[in-house]
C-alpha positions in Angstrom: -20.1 0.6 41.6 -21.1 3.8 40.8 -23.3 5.8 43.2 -26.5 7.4 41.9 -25.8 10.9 42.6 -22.9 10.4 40.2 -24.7 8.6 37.5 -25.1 11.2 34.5 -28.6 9.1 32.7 -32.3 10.1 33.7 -34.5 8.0 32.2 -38.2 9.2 31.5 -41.5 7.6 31.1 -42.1 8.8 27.7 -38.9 6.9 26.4 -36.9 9.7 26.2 -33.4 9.6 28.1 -31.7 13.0 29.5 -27.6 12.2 29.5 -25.0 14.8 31.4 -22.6 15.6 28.8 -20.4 17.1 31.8 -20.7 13.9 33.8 -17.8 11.2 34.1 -18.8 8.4 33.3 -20.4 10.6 29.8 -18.6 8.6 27.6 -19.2 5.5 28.9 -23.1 5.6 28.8 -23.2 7.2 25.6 -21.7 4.3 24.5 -24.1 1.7 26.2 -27.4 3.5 25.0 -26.4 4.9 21.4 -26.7 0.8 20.7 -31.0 1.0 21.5 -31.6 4.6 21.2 -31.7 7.1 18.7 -29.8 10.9 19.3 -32.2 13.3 19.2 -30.6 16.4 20.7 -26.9 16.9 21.5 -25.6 20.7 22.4 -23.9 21.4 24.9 -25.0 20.4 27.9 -27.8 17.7 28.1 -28.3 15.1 25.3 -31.0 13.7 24.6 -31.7 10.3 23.3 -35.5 8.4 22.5 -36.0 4.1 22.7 -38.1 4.0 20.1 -39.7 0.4 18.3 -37.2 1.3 15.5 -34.1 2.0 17.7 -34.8 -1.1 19.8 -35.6 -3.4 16.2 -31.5 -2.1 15.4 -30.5 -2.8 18.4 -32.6 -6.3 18.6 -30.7 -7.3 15.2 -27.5 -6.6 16.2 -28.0 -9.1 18.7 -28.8 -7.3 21.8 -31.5 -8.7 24.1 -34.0 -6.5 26.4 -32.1 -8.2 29.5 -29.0 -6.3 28.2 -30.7 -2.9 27.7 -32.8 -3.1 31.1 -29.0 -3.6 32.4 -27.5 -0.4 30.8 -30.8 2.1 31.6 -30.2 0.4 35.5 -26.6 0.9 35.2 -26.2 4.5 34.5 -29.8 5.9 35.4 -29.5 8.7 38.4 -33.0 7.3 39.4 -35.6 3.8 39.2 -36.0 3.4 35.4 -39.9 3.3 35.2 -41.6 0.3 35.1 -43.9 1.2 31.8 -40.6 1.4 29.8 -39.2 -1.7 30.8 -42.2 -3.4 30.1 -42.3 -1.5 26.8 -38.4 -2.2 26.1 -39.0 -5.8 26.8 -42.0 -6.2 24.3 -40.6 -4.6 21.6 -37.7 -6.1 21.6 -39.3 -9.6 21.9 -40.8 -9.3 19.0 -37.6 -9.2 17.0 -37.1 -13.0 15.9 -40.6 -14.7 16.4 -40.8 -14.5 12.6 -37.5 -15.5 10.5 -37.5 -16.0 6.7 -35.6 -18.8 6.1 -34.8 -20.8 2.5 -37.0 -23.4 1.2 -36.0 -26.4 -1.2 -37.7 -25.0 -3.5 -35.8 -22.0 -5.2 -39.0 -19.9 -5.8 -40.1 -19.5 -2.5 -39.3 -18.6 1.4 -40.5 -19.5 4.6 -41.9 -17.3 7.4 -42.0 -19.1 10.3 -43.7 -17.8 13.6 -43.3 -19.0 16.9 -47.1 -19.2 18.2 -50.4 -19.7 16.9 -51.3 -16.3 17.5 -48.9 -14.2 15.4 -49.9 -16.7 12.9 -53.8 -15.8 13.5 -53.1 -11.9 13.7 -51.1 -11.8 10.3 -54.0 -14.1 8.8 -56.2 -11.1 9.7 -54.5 -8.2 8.0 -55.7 -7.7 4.4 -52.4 -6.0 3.2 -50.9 -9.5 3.9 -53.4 -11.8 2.1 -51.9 -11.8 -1.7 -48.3 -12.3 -0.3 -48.4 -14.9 2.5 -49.5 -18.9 1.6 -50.2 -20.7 4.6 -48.2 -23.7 5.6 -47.5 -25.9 8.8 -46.4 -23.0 11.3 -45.9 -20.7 9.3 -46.0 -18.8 5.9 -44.6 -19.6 2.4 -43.4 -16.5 0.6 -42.4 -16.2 -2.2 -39.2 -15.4 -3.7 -40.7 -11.9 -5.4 -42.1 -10.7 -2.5 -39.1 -11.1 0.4 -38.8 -7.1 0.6 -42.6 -6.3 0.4 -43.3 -8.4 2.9 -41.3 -7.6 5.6 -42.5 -3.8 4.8 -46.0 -4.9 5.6 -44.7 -6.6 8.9 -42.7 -3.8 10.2 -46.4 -1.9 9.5 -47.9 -4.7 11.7 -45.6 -4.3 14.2 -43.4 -7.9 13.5 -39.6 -7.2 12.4 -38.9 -10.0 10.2 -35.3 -11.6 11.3 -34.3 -12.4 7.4 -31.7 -15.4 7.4 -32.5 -16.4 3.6 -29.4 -16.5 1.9 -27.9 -14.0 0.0 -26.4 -14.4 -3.6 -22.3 -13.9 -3.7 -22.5 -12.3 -7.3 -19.7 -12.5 -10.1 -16.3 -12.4 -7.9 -14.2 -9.2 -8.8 -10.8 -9.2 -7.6 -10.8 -6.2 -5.2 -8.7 -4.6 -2.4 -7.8 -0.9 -1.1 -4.1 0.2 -2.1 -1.5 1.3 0.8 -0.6 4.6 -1.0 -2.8 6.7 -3.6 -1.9 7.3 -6.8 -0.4 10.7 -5.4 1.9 8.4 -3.8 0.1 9.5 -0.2 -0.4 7.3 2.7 -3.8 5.6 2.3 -4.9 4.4 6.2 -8.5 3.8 6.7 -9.6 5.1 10.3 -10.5 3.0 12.6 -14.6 4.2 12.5 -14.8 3.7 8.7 -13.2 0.0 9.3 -15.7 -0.8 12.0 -18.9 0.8 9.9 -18.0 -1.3 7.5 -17.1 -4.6 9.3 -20.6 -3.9 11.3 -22.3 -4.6 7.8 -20.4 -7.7 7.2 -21.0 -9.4 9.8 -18.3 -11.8 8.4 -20.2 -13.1 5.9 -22.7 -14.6 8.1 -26.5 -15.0 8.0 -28.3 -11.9 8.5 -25.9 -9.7 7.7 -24.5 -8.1 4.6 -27.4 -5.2 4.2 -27.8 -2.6 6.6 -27.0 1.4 7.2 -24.0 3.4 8.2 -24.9 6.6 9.8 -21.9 9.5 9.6 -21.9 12.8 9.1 -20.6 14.3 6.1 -17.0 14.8 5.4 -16.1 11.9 7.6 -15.4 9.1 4.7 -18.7 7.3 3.9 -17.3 6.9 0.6 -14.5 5.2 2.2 -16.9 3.0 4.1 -18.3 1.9 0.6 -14.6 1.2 -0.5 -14.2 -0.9 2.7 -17.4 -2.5 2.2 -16.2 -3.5 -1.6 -12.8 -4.7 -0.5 -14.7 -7.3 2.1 -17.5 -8.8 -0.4 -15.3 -8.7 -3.1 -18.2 -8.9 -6.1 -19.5 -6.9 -8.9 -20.9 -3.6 -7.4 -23.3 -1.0 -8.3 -23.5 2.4 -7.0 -26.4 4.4 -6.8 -25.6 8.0 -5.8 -26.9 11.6 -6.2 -25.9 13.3 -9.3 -23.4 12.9 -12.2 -21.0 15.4 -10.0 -21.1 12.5 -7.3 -20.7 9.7 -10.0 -17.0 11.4 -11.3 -16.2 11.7 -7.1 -16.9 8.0 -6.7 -14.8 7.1 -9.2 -11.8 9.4 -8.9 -11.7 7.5 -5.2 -11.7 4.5 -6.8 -9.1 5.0 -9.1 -7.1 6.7 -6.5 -7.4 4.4 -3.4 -8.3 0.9 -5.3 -6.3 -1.7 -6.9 -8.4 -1.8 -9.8 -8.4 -1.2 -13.3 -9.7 2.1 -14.4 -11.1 0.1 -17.4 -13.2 -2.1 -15.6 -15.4 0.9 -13.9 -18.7 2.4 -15.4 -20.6 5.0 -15.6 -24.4 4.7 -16.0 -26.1 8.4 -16.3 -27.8 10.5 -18.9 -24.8 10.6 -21.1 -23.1 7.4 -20.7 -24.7 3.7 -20.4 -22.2 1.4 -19.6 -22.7 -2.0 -17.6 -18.9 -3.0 -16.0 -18.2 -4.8 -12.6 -17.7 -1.9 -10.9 -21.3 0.3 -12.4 -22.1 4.0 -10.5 -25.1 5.5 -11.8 -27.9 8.5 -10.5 -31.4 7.6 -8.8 -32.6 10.0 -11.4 -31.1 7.8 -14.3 -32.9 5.5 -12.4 -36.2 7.1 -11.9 -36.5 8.6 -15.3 -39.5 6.9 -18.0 -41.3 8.6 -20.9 -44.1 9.2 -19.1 -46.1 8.7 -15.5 -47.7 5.4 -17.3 -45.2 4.0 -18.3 -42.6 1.4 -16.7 -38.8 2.7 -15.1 -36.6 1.6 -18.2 -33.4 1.3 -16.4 -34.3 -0.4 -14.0 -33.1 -3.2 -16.0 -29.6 -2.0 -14.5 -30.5 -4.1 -11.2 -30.3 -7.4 -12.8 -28.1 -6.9 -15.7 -24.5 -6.7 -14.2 -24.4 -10.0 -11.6 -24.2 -7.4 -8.7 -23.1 -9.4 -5.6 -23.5 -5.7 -4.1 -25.4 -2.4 -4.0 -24.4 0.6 -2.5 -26.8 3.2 -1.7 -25.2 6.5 -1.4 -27.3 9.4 0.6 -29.6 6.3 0.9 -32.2 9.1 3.2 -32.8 10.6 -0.8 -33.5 7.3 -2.2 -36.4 8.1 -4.3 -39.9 5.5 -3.6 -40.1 4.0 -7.0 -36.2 2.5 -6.1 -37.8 1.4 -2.7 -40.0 -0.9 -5.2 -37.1 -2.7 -7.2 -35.3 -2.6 -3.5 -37.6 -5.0 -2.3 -37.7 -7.1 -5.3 -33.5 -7.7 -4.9 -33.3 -8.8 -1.4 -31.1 -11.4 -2.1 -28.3 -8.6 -3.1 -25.8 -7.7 -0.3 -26.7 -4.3 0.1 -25.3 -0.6 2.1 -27.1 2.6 2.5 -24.6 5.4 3.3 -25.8 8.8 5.0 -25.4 12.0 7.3 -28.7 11.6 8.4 -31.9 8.6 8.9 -33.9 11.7 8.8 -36.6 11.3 6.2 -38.8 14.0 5.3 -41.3 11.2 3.7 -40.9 9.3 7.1 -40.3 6.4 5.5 -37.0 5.4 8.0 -38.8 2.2 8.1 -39.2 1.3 4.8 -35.1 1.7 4.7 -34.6 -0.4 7.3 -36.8 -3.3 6.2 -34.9 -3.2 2.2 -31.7 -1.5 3.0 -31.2 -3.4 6.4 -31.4 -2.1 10.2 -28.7 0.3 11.1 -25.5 -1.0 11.8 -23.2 1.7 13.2 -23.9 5.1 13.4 -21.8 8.3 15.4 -22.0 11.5 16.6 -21.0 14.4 14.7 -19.4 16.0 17.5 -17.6 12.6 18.7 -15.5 13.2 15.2 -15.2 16.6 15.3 -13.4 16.5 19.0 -11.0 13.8 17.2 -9.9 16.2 14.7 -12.1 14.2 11.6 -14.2 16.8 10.8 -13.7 20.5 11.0 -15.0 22.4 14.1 -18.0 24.8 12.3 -19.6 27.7 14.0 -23.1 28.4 13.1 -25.0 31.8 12.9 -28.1 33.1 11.8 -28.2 36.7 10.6 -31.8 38.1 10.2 -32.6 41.3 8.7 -36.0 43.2 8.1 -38.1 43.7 5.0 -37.6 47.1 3.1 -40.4 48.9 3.7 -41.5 49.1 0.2 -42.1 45.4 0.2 -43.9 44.8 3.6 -47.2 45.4 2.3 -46.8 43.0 -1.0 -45.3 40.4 1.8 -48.6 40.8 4.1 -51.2 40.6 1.2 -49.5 37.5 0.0 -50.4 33.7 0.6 -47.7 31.6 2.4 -45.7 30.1 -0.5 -45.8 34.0 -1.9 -44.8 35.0 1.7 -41.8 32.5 2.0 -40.6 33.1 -1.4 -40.6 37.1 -1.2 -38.4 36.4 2.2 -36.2 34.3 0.9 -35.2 36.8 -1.8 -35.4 39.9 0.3 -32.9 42.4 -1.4 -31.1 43.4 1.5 -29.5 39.8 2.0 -27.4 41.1 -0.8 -25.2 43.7 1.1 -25.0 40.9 4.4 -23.2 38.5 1.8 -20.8 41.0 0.2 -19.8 42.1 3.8 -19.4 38.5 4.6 -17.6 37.6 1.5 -15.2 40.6 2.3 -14.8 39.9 6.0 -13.2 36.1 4.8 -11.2 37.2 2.8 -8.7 34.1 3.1 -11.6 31.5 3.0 -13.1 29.5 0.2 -16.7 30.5 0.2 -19.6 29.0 -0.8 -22.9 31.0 -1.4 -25.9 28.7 -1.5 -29.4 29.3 -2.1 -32.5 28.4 -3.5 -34.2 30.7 -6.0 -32.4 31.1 -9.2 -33.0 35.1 -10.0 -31.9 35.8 -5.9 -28.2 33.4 -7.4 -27.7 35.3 -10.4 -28.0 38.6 -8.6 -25.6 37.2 -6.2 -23.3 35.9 -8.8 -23.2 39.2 -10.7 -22.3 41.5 -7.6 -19.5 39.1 -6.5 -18.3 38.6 -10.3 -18.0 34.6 -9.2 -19.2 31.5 -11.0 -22.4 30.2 -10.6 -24.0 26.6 -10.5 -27.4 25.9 -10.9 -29.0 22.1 -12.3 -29.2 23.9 -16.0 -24.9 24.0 -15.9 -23.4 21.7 -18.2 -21.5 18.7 -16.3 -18.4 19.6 -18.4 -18.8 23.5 -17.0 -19.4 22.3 -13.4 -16.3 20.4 -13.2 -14.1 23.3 -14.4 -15.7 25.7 -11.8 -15.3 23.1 -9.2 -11.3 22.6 -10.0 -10.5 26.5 -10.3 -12.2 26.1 -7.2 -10.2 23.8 -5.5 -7.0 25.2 -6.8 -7.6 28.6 -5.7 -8.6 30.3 -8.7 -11.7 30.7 -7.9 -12.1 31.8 -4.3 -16.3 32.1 -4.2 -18.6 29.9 -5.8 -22.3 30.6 -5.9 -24.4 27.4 -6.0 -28.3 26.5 -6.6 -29.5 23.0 -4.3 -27.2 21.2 -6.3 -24.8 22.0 -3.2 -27.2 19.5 -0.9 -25.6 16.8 -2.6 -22.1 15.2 -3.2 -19.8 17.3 -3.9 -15.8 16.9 -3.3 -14.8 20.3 -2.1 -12.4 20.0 1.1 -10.9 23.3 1.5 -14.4 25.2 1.4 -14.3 26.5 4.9 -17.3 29.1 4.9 -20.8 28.4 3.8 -23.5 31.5 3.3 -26.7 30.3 3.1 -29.2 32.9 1.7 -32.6 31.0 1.3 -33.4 26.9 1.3 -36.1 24.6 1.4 -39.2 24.8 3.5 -37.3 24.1 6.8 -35.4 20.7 5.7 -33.6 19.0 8.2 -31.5 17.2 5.3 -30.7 20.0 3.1 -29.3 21.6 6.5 -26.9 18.7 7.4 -26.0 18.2 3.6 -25.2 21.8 3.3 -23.4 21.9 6.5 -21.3 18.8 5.1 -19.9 21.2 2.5 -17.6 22.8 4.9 -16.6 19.4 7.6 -13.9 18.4 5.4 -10.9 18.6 8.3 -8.7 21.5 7.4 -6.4 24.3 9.4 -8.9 26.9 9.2 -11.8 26.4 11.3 -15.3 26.7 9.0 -18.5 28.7 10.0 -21.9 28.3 7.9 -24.2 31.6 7.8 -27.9 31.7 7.3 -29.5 34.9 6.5 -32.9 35.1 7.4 -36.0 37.7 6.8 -36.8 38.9 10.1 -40.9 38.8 11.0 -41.6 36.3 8.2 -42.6 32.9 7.3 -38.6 32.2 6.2 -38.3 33.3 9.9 -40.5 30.3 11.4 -38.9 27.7 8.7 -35.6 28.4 10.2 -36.0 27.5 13.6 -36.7 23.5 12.3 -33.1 23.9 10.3 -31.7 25.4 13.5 -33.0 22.7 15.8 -31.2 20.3 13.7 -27.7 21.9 13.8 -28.4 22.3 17.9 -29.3 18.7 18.2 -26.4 18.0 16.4 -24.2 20.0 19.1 -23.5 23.1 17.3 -23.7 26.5 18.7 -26.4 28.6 16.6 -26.2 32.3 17.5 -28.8 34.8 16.2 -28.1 38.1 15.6 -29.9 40.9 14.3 -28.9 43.0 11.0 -29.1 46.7 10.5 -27.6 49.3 8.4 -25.5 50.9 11.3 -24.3 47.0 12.6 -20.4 46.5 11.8 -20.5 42.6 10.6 -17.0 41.9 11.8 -19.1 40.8 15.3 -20.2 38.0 13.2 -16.9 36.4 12.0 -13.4 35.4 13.0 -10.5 35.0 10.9 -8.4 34.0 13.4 
């Protein structure tokens, strides 16, 4: 028994929970509440997590009953959990499972079932709901069409549906991860990625085989997929980011699968082939002539006997795939990402058609095991010239943020950087295409912007990863997959209107685990709109448990305060 003094949780009437990263027992009750709470702050110190209906719907289909989490809060908590969150933890939770979707006899249709007359009453009520539920006994038939869109009206409503309809197995494909790579390497899967994986599976059992794996970049979600393939053992597709990501997909495969190369595909812009193994783009997906007219490929869902789909960065999946999502419920089905974040705020939408999250851990938990590369993060801001200060003020705010972003100076802060590394593999990222050419041409390095040929892009990449190339300047094509492990410093020199994603996927660039330790720079107009944008990026590396120092530019500073080659 542990005494209260000791205990490192406080738990807070708003939900939110305050956990002593110093304390103990740390560990222990990070453990217990990641299961019904999502991470919303980790540096140093104090973490912070927040029950929220989501978080406690995961942890409610995992299995995990309100008893259980009133246990944990009570278990670890320094003080009396209060009473309005137990009451709230315990209807919430409840709700999970009074309406299940179960199979019919008939093969066209589904059937909600509710436990009490007055869910069945207050779901009769809701317009949104009145084209897609039929009324029978106690309970609703559905049919087979609408299995995804309904249970994103419910989730509106406030009912989780518990889906236990069966899922198809798809054509069998006979799958399984090698021992060694092609390379003749040791291939061992870590115990996280097995567990993310098996947490989907659910060994085959009802109401599993769709759901989320949360990890942070450069710690194997690819794998995960892999691991995923090797235990369903059916025709996949793979819906991922770009053609760049497409090639990485299916170099792993080749590598670490015992399959032939022959029977993998690629579906983009330049190729359209259907094979058991199929990896194609959510913009192949997306594309059609025009905004009237119907998504062409999305034929590609029903054409290949898919007994599985995996969504890669499923936080990007684009909202036209959320419709043909919900239409292919009966598909085992895996969203991979760094991040739940949505800038849409749609998180719920993912977890009614991609499934609740299933495992999900914290970048830093990796990082201390030697999975990731420890990153140091800093934020270099430097003024306007004066020449520009009165075009900046007169400006409106997209004007403002753009003439920030490309403030002239940021030049000489990223040749001192790019001289102060110089053992590193360097990435320079940014935003605006004229502020990247500027850049390339100074530092004589490649650059890559979405105009770049695929062909092109893949030789830059390889010099790159071979050496010959020691600085790469990249446009936001760098948010997405890309495979380059021994990039150890990232220089960020203008991004997105204060995107929590596009920080963790640039971040991801340099996690790869390597000897050198990496460090990501943001330079930053000081006194400007860029300057407020910022801080919402920055909150996301803190939260994430990195240290984010801010430092001020001038002409006299020496940079060499800023970096360590050591």
């Amino acid at each position: 028994m542990v005494d209260k003094d000791e205990k490192p949780l406080i738990v807070q009437s708003d939900s939110s929970l305050m956990l002593e990263v110093h304390n103990t027992f740390f560990e222990a009750a990070r453990n217990d509440i990641a299961a019904f709470s999502e991470l919303e702050k980790s540096p140093e110190h104090i973490h912070t997590y927040r029950i929220s209906p989501l978080s406690l719907w995961n942890a409610a289909s995992a299995g995990i009953t309100s008893n259980e989490v009133t246990e944990k809060l009570e278990k670890w908590s320094k003080f009396d959990v209060p009473e309005n969150v137990l009451f709230t933890i315990r209807q919430t939770i409840n709700r999970y499972g009074q309406l299940v979707l179960k199979e019919t006899d008939n093969p066209d249709f589904l059937y909600l079932e509710a436990e009490n007359q007055n869910i069945i009453t207050e779901l009769e009520s809701r317009k949104s709901l009145n084209k897609l539920l039929m009324r029978e006994a106690d309970g609703f038939l559905v049919k087979l069409v609408d299995r995804g869109s309904v249970k994103v009206e419910l989730i509106k409503a406030g009912w989780p549906v518990k889906d236990i309809a069966p899922l198809i197995d798809g054509e069998k494909l006979d799958f399984s991860l090698r021992a060694e790579t092609l390379g003749g390497m040791d291939f061992n899967i870590r115990d996280y990625q097995i567990t993310a994986a098996e947490s989907f599976y659910g060994d085959g059992k009802a109401g599993f085989g769709f759901g989320t794996v949360v990890m942070p970049c450069g710690s194997g979600k690819t794998i995960v997929g892999m691991k995923a393939m090797d235990l369903c053992k059916t025709n996949t597709l793979i819906i991922t980011t770009n053609i760049a990501a497409v090639h990485q997909w299916m170099n792993e495969l080749k590598d670490k699968a015992n399959i032939d190369e022959n029977l993998i595909g690629e579906y983009t812009g330049s190729k359209k082939e259907i094979k058991p193994i199929t990896i194609a783009t959510y913009q192949i997906l997306t594309w059609r002539p025009d905004k009237d007219s119907d998504f062409p490929h999305f034929k590609l869902f029903s054409e290949g006997g898919w007994g599985l789909i995996v969504y890669d960065e499923v936080h990007l999946l684009p909202a036209p795939v959320f419709r043909v999502t919900a239409e292919i419920q009966a598909v085992r089905r895996i969203g991979l990402t760094a991040t739940l974040l949505r800038e849409d705020g749609h998180e719920a939408d993912v977890f009614s058609l991609v499934g609740p999250k299933r495992f999900d851990v914290p970048w830093k938990e990796l990082e201390a095991k030697g999975w990731i590369a420890e990153a140091a993060c800093s934020e270099i801001r430097v003024d306007l010239p004066e020449d520009m200060l009165i075009q900046y003020a007169a400006a409106d705010k997209r004007a403002k943020f753009r003439i920030a972003s490309e403030n002239p100076r940021k030049l000489t802060i990223v040749k001192q950087l790019v001289e102060n590394h110089s053992e590193d593999l360097i990435l320079v990222i940014g935003q605006y295409l004229n502020q990247l050419h500027k850049i390339a041409k100074m530092l004589k390095a490649p650059i890559i912007t979405g105009k770049t040929p695929n062909a092109e892009r893949e030789v830059i990449y390889q010099n790159f990863r071979e050496g010959k190339e020691r600085v790469i300047v990249v446009s936001k094509v760098a948010n997405f997959a890309i495979d380059l492990p021994d990039a150890s410093i990232a220089i960020q020199v203008s991004g997105t209107f204060g995107s929590r994603q596009e920080e963790a996927q640039r971040l991801g660039r340099i996690l790869r685990p390597k000897k050198r330790n990496s460090w990501f720079y943001s330079v930053v107009s000081n006194y400007t709109t860029e300057e407020v944008f910022s801080a919402n990026r920055q909150k996301f590396l803190t939260e994430q448990g990195y240290k984010y120092n801010i430092e001020i530019w001038d002409e006299v500073n020496d940079i060499d305060q800023y970096t360590d080659n050591e």
